[in-house]
DRENROVO-523045 format. One record per residue: x, y, z of N, C-alpha, C, CB in turn. Coordinates in steps of 0.05 Angstrom, whole numbers, padded with zeros to 5 digits, always signed. Glycine has a CB too. Layout:
XYZXYZXYZXYZ/...
END
This chain:
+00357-00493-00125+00342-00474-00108+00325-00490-00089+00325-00455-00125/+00327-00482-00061+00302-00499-00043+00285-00485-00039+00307-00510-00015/+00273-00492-00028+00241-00484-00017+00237-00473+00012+00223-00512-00016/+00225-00447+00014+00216-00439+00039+00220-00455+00060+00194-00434+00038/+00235-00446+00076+00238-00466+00102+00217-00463+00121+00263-00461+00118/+00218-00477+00146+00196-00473+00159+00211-00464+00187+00176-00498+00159/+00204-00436+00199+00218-00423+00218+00207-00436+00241+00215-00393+00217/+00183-00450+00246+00174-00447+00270+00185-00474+00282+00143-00442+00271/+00202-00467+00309+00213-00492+00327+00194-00514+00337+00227-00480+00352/+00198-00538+00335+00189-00550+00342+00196-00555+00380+00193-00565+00322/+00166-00558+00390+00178-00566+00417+00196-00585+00434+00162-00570+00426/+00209-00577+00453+00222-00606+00464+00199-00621+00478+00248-00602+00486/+00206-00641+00469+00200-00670+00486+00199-00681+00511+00213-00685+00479/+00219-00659+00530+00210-00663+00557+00215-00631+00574+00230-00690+00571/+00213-00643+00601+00213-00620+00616+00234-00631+00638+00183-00610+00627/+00242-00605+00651+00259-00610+00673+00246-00588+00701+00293-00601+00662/+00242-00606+00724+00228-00597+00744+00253-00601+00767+00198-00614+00747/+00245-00581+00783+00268-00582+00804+00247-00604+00832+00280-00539+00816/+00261-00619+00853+00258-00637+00873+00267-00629+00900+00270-00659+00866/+00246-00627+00916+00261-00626+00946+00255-00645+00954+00255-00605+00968/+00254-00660+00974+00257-00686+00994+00260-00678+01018+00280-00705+00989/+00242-00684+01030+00238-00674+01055+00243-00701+01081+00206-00659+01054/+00242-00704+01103+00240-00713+01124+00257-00741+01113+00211-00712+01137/+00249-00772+01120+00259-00796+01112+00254-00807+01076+00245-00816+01133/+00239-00772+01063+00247-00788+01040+00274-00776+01025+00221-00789+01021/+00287-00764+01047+00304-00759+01032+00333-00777+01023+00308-00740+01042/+00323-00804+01033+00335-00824+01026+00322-00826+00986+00324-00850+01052/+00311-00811+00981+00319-00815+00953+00332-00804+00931+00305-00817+00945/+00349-00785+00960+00366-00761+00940+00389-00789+00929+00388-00726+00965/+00401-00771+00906+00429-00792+00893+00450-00788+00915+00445-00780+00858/+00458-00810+00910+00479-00815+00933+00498-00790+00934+00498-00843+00927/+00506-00779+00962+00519-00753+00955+00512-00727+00947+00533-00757+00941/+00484-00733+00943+00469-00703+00939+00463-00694+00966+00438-00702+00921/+00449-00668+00956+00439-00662+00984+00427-00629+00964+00470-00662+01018/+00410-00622+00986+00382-00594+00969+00362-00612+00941+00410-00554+00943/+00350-00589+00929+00336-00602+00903+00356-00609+00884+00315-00581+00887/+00328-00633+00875+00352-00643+00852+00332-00630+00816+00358-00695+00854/+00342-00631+00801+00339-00632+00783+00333-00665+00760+00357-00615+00781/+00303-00663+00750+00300-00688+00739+00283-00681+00708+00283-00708+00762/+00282-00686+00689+00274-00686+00667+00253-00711+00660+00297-00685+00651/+00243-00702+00652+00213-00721+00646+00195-00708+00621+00191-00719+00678/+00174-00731+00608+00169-00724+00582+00157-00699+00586+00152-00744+00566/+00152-00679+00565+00129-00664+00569+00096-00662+00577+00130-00657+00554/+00087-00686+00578+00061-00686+00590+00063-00697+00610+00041-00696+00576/+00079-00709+00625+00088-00717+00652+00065-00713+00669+00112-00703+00662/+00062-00732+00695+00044-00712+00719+00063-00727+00736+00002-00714+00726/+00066-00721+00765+00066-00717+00790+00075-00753+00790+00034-00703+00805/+00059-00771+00782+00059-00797+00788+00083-00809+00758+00020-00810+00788/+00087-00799+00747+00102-00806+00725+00133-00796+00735+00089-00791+00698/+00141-00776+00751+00158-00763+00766+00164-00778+00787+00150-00740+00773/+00148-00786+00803+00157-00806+00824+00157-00829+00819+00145-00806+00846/+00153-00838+00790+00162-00873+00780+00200-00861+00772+00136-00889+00737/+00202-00838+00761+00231-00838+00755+00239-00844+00779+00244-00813+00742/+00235-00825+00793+00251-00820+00817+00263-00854+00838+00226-00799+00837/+00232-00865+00830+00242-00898+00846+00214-00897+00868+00284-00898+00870/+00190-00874+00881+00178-00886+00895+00155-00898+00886+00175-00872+00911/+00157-00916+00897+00133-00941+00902+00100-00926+00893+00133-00953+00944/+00089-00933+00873+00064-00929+00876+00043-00923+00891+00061-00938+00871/+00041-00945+00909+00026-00944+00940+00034-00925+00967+00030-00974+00951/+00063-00916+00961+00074-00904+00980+00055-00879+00993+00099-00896+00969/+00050-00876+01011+00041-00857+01036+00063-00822+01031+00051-00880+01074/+00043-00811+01009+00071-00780+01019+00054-00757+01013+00108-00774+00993/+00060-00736+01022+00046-00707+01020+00058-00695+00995+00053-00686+01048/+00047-00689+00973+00067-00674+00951+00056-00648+00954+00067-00685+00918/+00073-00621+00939+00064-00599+00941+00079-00592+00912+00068-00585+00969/+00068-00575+00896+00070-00570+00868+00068-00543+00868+00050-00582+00851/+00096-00534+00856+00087-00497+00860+00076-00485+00884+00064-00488+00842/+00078-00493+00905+00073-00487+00932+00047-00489+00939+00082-00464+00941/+00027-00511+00919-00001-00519+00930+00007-00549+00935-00029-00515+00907/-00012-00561+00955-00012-00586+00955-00027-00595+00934-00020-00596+00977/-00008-00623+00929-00016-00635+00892-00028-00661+00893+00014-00641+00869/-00042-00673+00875-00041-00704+00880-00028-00720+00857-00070-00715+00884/-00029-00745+00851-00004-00756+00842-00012-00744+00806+00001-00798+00850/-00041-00743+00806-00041-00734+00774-00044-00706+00762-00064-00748+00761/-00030-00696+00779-00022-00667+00770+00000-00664+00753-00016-00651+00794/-00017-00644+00725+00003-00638+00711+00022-00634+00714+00001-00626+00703/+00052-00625+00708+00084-00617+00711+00088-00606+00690+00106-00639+00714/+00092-00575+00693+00106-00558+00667+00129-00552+00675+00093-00530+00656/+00139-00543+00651+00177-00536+00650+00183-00517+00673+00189-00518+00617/+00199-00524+00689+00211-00507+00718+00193-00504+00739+00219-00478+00714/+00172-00529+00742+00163-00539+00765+00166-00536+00785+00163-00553+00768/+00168-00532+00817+00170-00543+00831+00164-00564+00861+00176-00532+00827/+00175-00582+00853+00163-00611+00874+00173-00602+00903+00181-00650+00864/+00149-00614+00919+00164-00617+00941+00150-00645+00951+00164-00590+00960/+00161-00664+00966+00156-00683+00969+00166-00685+01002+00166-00698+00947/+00139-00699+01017+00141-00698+01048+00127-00718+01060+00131-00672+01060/+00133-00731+01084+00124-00747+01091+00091-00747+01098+00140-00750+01106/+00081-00764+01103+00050-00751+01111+00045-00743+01132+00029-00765+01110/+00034-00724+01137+00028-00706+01164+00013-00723+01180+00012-00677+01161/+00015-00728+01207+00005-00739+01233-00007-00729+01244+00018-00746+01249/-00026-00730+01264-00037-00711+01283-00063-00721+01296-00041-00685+01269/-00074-00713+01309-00096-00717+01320-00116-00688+01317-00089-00726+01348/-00146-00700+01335-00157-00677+01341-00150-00661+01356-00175-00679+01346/-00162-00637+01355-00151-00603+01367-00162-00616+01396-00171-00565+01352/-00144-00603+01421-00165-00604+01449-00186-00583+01451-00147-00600+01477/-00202-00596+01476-00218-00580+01465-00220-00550+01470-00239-00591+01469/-00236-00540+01455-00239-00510+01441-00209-00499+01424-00247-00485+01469/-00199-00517+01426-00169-00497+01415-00182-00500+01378-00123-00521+01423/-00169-00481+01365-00171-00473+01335-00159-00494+01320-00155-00445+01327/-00165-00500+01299-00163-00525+01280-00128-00502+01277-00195-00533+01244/-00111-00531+01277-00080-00517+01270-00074-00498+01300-00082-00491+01236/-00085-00498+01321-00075-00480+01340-00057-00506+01364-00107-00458+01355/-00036-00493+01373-00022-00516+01391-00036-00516+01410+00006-00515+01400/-00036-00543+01426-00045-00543+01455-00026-00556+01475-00072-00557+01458/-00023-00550+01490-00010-00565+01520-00032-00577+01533+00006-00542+01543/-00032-00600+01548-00052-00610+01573-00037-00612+01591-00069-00636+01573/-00032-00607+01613-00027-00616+01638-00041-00633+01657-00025-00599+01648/-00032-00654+01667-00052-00666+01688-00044-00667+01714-00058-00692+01684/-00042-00667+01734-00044-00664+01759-00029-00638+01783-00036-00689+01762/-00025-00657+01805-00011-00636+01822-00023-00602+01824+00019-00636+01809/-00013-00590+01844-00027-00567+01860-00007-00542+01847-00026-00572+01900/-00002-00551+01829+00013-00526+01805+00001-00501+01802+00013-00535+01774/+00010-00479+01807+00001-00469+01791-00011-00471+01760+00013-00460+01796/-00038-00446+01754-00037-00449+01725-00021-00448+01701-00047-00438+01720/-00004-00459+01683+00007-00461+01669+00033-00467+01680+00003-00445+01655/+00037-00480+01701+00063-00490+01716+00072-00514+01708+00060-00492+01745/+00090-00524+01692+00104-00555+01684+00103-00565+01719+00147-00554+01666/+00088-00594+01712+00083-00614+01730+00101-00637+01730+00058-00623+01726/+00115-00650+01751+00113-00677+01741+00101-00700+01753+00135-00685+01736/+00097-00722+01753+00075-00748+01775+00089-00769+01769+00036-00756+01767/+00096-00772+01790+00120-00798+01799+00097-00818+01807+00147-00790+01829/+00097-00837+01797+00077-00862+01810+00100-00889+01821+00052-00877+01779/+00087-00890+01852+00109-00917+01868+00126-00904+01884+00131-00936+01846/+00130-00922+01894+00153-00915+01918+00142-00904+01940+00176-00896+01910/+00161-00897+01962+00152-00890+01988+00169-00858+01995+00160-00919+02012/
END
């Protein structure tokens, strides 16, 4: 005769999070991929433990976004995650008075009308 078993499952050991790759890092899809990839990693995983599988560089320069917030590298990772990984955003300051995030055009010279494309040829006769 045995003994009372024990019903309750033990957890798995890792997790599997889905990967997008965005702009030039998508030089780290597997050769012949292409969309998200799928990657497995332990269960207490974060963000920086995910991008050692993957192959990027520690020091590397990238924008991550986690579940559609921006993340930083020691953010947790639970089961059916999702990464997105992007280059770092560029930009300058707004001109002035325009809205933080609002586009601007400048134009410089010539007897244009307002909002008329210019162009200024310098040289020649």
């Amino acid at each position: 005769m045995t003994g009372p078993r024990d019903s309750t499952r033990t957890e798995p050991s890792t997790i599997t999070v889905m990967v997008t790759f965005f702009a030039d890092l998508r030089r780290f899809l597997p050769r012949g991929a292409d969309g998200p990839q799928r990657y497995t990693v332990p269960k207490d995983a974060t963000v920086d433990d995910l991008l050692a599988v993957i192959g990027v560089a520690p020091d590397a320069e990238l924008t991550i976004a986690l579940d559609g917030e921006q993340a930083d590298r020691d953010a947790p990772l639970r089961e059916g995650a999702e990464v997105m990984l992007l280059s770092p955003m560029e930009g300058g300051a707004a001109a002035d008075g325009a809205a933080v995030g609002e586009a601007t055009t400048i134009r410089d010279g010539g007897a244009a009308a307002d909002g008329e494309a210019t162009t200024t040829r310098e040289g020649g006769a």
